[in-house]
C-alpha positions in Angstrom: 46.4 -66.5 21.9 47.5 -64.7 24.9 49.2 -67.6 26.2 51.5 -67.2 23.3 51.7 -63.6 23.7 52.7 -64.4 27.2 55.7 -67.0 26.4 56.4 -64.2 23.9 56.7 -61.6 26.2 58.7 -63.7 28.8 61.2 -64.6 26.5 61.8 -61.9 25.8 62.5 -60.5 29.0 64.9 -63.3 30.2 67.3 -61.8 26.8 66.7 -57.8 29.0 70.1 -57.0 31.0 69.3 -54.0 32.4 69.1 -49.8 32.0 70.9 -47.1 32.3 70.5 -43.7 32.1 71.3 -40.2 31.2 69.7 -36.4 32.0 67.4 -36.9 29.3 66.7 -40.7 28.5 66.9 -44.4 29.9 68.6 -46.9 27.7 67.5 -50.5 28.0 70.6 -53.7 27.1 69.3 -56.7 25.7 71.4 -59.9 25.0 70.9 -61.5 21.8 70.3 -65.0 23.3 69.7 -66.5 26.4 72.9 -69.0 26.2 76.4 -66.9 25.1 75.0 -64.1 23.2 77.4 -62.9 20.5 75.9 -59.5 20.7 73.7 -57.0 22.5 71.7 -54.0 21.7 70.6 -50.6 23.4 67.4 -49.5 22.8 65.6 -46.6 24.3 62.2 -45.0 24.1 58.2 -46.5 24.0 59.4 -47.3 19.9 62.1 -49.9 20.9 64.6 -47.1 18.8 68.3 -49.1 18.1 71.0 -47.2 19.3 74.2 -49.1 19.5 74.3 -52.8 18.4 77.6 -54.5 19.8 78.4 -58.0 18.1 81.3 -60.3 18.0 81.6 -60.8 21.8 81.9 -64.1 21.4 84.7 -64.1 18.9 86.4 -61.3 20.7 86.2 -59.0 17.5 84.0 -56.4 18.5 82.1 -53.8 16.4 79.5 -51.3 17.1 77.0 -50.6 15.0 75.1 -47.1 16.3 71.7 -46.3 14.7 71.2 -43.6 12.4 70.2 -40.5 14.8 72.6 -41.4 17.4 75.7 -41.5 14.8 75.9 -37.7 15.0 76.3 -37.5 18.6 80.0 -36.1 20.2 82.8 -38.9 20.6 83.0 -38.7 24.8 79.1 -39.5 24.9 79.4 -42.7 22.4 82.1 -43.5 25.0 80.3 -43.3 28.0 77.7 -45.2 26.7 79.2 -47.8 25.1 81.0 -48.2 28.9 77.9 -47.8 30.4 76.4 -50.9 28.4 78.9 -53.0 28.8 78.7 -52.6 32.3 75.2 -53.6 32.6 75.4 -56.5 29.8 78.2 -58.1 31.7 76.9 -57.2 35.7 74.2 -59.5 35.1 76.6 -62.4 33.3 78.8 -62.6 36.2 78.2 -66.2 38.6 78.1 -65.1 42.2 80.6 -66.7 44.7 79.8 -69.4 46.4 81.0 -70.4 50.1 83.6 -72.3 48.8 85.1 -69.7 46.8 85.2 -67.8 50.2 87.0 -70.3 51.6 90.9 -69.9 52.0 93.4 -72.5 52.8 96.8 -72.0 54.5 99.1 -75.2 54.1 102.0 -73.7 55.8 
């Protein structure tokens, strides 16, 4: 049993992206799958509470989905955070440069 609630757990955290945070709360980005997600949530709090849901990645039509309490909230915040989660969903997405991509090649 806690073998499975151990591959549960890791799984899991291979879909987390990363946090973020404001004054009052850190936000937690998770990818829907391991292998081109076509969406991602934000979460906050001990409760796992939804706050955004952004899908269609994939098919380039995106649409976000916020959870009840945070619907209410001013225009300029949902903009910051949407920003803010798409900068963490992606930073982590991102292949490093190798040396070769370093390398430059002058043929003149």
């Amino acid at each position: 049993m806690a073998d499975a609630a151990r591959a549960g757990r890791s799984a899991a955290d291979s879909l987390e992206r990363g946090t973020f945070h404001d004054e009052v709360r850190t936000y937690k980005v998770r990818a829907s799958s391991a292998d081109a997600p076509d969406s991602f949530q934000v979460y906050t709090g001990d409760r796992e509470d939804i706050v955004l849901i952004i899908s269609g990645i994939n098919s380039g039509d995106l649409k976000a989905t916020w959870g009840p309490f945070w619907r209410g909230f001013k225009p300029q915040w949902r903009a910051w955070l949407e920003d803010s989660a798409f900068r963490v969903f992606y930073s982590r997405n991102r292949p490093r440069p190798t040396a070769r991509d370093r390398e430059r090649f002058c043929e003149g």
